[in-house]
RODO-2510 file (C-alpha; in nm, 4 decimals, decimal comma):
residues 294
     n   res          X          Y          Z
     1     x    -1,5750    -2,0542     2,4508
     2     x    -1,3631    -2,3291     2,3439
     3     x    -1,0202    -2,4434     2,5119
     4     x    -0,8222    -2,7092     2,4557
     5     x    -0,4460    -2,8755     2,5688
     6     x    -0,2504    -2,9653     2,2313
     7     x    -0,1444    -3,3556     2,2545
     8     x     0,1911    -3,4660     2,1659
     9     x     0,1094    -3,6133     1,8636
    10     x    -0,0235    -3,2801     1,7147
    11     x     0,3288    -3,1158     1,7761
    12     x     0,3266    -2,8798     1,4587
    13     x     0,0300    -2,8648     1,3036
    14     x    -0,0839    -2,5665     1,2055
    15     x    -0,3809    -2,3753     1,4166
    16     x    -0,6518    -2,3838     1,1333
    17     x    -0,6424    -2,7572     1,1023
    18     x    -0,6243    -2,8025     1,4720
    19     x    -0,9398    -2,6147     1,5759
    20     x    -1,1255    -2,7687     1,2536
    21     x    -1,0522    -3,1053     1,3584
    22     x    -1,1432    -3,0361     1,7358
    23     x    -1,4632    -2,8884     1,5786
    24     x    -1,5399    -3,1996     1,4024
    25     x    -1,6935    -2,9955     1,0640
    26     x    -1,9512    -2,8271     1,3008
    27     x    -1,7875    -2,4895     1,1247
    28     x    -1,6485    -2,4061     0,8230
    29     x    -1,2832    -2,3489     0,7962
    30     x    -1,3567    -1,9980     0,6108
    31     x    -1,5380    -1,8892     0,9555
    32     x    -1,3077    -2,0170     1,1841
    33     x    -1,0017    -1,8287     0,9482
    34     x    -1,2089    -1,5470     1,0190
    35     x    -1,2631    -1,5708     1,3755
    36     x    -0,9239    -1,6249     1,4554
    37     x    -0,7653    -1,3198     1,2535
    38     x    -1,0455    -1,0833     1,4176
    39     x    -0,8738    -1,2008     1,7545
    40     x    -1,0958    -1,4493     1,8770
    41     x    -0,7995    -1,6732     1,9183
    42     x    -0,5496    -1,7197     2,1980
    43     x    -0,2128    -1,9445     2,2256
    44     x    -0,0951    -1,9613     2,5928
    45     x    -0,3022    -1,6000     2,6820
    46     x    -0,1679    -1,3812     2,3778
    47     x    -0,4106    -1,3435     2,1177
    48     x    -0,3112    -1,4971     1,7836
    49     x    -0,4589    -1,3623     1,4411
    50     x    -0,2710    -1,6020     1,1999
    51     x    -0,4446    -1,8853     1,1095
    52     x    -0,0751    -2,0675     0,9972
    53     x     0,0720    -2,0932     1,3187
    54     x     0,2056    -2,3598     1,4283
    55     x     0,1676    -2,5487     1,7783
    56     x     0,3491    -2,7322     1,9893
    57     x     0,2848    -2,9900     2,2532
    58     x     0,1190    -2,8472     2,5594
    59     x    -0,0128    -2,4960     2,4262
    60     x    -0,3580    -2,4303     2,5714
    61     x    -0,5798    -2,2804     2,2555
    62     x    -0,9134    -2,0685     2,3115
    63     x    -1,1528    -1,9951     2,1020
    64     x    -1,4273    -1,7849     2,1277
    65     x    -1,6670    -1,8468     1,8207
    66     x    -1,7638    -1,4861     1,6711
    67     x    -2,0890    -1,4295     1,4987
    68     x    -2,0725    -1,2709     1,1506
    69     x    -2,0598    -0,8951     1,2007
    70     x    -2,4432    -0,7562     1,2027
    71     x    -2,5052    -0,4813     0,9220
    72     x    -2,1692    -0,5126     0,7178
    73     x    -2,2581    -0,6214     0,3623
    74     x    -1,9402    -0,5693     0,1367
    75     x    -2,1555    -0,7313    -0,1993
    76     x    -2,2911    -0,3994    -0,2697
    77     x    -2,2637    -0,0428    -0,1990
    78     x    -2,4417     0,0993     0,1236
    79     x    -2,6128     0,4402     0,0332
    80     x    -2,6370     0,5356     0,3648
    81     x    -2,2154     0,5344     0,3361
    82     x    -2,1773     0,7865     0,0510
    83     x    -2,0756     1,0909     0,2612
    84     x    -2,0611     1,3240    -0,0325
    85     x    -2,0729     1,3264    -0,4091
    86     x    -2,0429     1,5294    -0,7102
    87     x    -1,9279     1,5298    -1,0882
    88     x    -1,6040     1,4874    -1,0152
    89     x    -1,5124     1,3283    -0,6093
    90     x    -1,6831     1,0560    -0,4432
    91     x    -1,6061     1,0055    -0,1266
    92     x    -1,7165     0,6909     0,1082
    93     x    -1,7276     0,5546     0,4430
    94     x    -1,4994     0,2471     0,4217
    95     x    -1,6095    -0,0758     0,6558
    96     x    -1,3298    -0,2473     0,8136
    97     x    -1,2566    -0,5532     0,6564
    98     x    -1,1413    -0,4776     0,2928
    99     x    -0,8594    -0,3547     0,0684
   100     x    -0,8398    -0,0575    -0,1140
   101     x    -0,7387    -0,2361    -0,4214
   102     x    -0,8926    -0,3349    -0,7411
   103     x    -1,0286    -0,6496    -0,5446
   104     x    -1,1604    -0,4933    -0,2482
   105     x    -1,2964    -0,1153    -0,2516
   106     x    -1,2848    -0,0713    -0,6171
   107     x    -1,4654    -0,3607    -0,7150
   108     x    -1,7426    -0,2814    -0,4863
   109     x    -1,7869     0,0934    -0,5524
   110     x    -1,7484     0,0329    -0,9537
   111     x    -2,0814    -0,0955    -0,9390
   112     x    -2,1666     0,2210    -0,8275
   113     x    -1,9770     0,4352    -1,0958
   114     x    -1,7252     0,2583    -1,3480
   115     x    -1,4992     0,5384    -1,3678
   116     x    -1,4288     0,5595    -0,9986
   117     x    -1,0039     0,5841    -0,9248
   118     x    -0,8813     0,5920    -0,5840
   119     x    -0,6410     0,8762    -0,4584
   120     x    -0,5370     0,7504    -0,1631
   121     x    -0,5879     0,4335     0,0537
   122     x    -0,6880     0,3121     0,4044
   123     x    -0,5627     0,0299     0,5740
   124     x    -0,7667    -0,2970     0,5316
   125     x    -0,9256    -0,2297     0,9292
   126     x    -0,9460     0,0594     0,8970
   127     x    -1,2776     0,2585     0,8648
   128     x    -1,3819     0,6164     0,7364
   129     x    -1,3518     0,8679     0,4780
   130     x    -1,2150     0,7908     0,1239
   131     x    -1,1838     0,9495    -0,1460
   132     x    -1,2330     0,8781    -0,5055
   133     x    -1,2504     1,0393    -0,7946
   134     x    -1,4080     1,0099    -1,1509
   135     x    -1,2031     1,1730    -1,4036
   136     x    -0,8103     1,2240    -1,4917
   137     x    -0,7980     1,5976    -1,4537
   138     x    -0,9360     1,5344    -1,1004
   139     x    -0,6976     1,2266    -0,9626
   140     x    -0,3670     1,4438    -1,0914
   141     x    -0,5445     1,7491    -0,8662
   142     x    -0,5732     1,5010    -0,5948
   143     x    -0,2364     1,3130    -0,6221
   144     x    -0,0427     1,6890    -0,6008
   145     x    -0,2725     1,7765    -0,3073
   146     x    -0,1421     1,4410    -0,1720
   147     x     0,1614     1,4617    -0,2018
   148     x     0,1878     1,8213    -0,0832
   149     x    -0,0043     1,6926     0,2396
   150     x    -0,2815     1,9818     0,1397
   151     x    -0,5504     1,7175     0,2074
   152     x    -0,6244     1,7919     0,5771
   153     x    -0,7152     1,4549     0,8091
   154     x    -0,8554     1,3860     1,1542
   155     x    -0,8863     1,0263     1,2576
   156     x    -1,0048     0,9180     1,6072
   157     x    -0,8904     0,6093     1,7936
   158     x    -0,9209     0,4457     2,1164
   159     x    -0,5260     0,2917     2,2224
   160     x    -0,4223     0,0587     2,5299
   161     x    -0,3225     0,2084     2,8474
   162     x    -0,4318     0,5371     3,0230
   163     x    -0,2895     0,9104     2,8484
   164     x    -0,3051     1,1841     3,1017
   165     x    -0,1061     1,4287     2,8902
   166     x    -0,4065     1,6765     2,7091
   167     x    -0,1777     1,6877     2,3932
   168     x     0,1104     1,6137     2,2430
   169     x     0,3346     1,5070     1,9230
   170     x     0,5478     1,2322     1,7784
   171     x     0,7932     1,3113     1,5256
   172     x     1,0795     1,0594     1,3430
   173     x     1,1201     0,8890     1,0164
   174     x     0,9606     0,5840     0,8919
   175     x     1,0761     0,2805     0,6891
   176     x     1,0133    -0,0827     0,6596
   177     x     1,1651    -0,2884     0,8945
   178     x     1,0641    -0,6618     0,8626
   179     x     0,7871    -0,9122     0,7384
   180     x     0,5910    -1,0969     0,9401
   181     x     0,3316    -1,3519     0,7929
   182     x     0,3435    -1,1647     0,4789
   183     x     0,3124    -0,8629     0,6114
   184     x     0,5310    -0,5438     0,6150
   185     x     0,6411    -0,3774     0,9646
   186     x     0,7256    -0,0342     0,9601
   187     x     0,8807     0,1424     1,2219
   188     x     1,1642     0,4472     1,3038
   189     x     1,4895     0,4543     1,1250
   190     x     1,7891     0,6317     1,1836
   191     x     1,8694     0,6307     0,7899
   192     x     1,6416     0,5802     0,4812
   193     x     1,3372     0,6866     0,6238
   194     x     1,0497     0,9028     0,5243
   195     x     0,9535     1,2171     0,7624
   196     x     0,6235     1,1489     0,9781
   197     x     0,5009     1,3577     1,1771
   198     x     0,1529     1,2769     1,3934
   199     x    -0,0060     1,5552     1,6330
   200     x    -0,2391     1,3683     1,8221
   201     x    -0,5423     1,5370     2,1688
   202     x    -0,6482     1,3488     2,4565
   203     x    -1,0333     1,3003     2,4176
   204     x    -1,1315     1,0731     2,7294
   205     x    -0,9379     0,8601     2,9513
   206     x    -1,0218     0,5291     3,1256
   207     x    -0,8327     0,2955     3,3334
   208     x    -0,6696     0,0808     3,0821
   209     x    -0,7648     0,2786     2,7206
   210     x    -0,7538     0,6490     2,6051
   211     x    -0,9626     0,8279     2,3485
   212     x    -0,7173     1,0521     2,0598
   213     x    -0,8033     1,2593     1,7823
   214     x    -0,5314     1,2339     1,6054
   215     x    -0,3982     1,4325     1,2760
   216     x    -0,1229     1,2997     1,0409
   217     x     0,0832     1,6110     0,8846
   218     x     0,2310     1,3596     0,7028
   219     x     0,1083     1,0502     0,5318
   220     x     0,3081     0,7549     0,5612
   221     x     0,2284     0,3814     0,5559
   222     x     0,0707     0,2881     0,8773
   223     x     0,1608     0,5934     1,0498
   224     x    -0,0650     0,6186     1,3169
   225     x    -0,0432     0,2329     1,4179
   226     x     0,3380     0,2922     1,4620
   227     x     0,3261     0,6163     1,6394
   228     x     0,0671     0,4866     1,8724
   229     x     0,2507     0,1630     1,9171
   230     x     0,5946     0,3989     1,9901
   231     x     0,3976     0,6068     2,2351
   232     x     0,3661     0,2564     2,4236
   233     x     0,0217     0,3101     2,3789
   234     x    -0,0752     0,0608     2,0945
   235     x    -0,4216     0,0875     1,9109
   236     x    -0,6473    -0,1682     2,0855
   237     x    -0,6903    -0,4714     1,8534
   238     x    -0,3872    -0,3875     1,6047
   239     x    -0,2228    -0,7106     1,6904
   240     x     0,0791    -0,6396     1,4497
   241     x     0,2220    -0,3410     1,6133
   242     x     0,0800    -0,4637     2,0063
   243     x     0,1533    -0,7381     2,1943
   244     x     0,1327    -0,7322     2,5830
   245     x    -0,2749    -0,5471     2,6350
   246     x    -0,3188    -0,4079     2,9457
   247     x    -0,6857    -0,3131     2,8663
   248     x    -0,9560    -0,5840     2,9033
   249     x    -1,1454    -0,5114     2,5658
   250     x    -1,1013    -0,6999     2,2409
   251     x    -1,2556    -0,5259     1,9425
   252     x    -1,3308    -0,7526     1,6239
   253     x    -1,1030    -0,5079     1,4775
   254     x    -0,8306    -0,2339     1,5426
   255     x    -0,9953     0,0844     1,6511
   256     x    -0,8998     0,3218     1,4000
   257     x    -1,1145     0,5715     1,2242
   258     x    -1,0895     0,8556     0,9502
   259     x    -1,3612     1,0494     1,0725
   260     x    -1,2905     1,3494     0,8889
   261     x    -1,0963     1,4964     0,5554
   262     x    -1,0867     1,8465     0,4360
   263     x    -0,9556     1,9699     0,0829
   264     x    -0,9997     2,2591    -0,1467
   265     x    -1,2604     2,1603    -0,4547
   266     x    -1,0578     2,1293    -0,8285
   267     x    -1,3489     2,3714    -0,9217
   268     x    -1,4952     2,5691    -0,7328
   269     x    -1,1495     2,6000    -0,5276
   270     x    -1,3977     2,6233    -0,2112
   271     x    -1,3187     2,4451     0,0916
   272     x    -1,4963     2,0731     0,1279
   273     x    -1,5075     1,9159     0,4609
   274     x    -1,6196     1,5681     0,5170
   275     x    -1,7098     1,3679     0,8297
   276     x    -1,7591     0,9940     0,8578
   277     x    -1,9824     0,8551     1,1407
   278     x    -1,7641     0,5834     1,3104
   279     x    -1,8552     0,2289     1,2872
   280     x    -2,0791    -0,0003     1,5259
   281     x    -1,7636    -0,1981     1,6565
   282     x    -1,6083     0,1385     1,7383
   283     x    -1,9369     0,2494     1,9325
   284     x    -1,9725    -0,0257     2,1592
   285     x    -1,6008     0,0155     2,1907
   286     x    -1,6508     0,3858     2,3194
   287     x    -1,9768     0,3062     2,5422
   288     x    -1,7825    -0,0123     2,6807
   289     x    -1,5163     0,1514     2,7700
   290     x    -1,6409     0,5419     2,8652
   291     x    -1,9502     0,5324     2,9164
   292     x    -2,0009     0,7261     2,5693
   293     x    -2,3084     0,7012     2,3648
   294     x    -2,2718     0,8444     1,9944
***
């Protein structure tokens, strides 16, 4: 780990350029971008993700130098990650760490199939099942079931601070509140919102973090985060809707994981059900934290 006092004289600079030049070129700037927006980075104690802040005389700055993460490639498509296949759905087990956009996910799977379209999306950390499809008829079936919330989902995720209800539910309306770096914040709203509604179980409990299933009746933009981070029980790692940690553990990304989707086929109008083993970063998360081996 790295630490350093911020001189006078670099009052305002941003954080990139200070830990490059402290580096002196040992590391690229790409890798240190990266390490400090998978919260390697701390300002005063608090963990800072963007790389465009800037300092002041006096802050103390860690860094703790990540390694690249070990079996990710996003260059090509994983077999092993197609959970299911057909005619007319694909569906694949995202890796954190890119969009579903034409950029990210698309480009990437494409290789795979041209026609691929996505139906829904997943948030850039965010791992699990996905679903694409390969044909109009089928992405107008899937944007009704959508919309219509027929598409059933379970996600599982590991949140700061100890849970000792079983069960329970959060209920309110949604809407954007600010920016932030770029960035939109959604939380409540007393007018303009849209409906959300989260039902989440109590898996496992530890001293500082809590194991959920959770399952989104509704599906609004970043629901879970903000429900969670209402609750007062952020998602560990999900530095835009959590602040103040109490638990120890900091995950290369937010813990967060579509781990299963159910639907009725187009065709065969029989039921599908889908599950998505959870990522390495979200096993050594569970086996850190409870003891759990998957």
């Amino acid at each position: 780990m790295h630490e350093w006092i911020v001189p006078s004289q670099h009052t305002g600079i941003k954080l990139l350029a200070f830990v490059t030049s402290q580096l002196n070129g040992l590391y690229s700037a790409k890798h240190l971008k990266r390490c400090i927006e998978n919260n390697c980075c701390t300002i005063n104690g608090r963990t800072e993700r963007f790389a465009t802040t800037l300092l002041g005389s006096g802050d103390r700055i860690t860094l703790l130098l990540s390694k690249p993460l070990v079996g990710q490639t996003l260059s090509q498509v994983n077999s092993s990650s197609i959970l299911y296949e057909d005619s007319d759905i694909f569906i694949y087990n995202k890796p954190q760490g890119i969009n579903c956009d034409n950029d990210g996910i698309l480009k990437l799977l494409k290789t795979h199939d041209s026609n691929l379209q996505l139906v829904h999306r997943l948030d850039r950390e965010t791992t699990g099942a996905l679903i694409l499809v390969k044909n109009h008829a089928t992405f107008l079936y899937f944007l009704d079931q959508f919309k219509h919330f027929r598409v059933k989902k379970s996600y599982k995720t590991i949140v700061d601070g100890s849970i000792n209800r079983k069960q329970g539910t959060i209920e309110n309306y949604l809407g954007r509140k600010k920016t932030f770096s770029g960035q939109s914040i959604w939380g409540a709203v007393k007018t303009g919102g849209l409906h959300a509604l989260t039902i989440w179980k109590m898996l496992k409990v530890g001293k500082n973090a809590t194991l959920l299933q959770c399952f989104p009746q509704t599906g609004r933009t970043h629901q879970i985060r903000v429900h969670m981070s209402e609750m007062h029980h952020p998602i560990l790692g999900d530095f835009q809707y959590g602040k103040d940690f109490k638990c120890f553990y900091r995950p290369a990304h937010y813990l967060l994981h579509a781990e299963k989707i159910s639907f009725l086929h187009p065709k065969t109008e029989q039921l599908v059900t889908v599950e998505a083993p959870l990522s390495e970063e979200f096993c050594k998360a569970q086996y850190s934290l409870f003891g759990m081996e998957i």
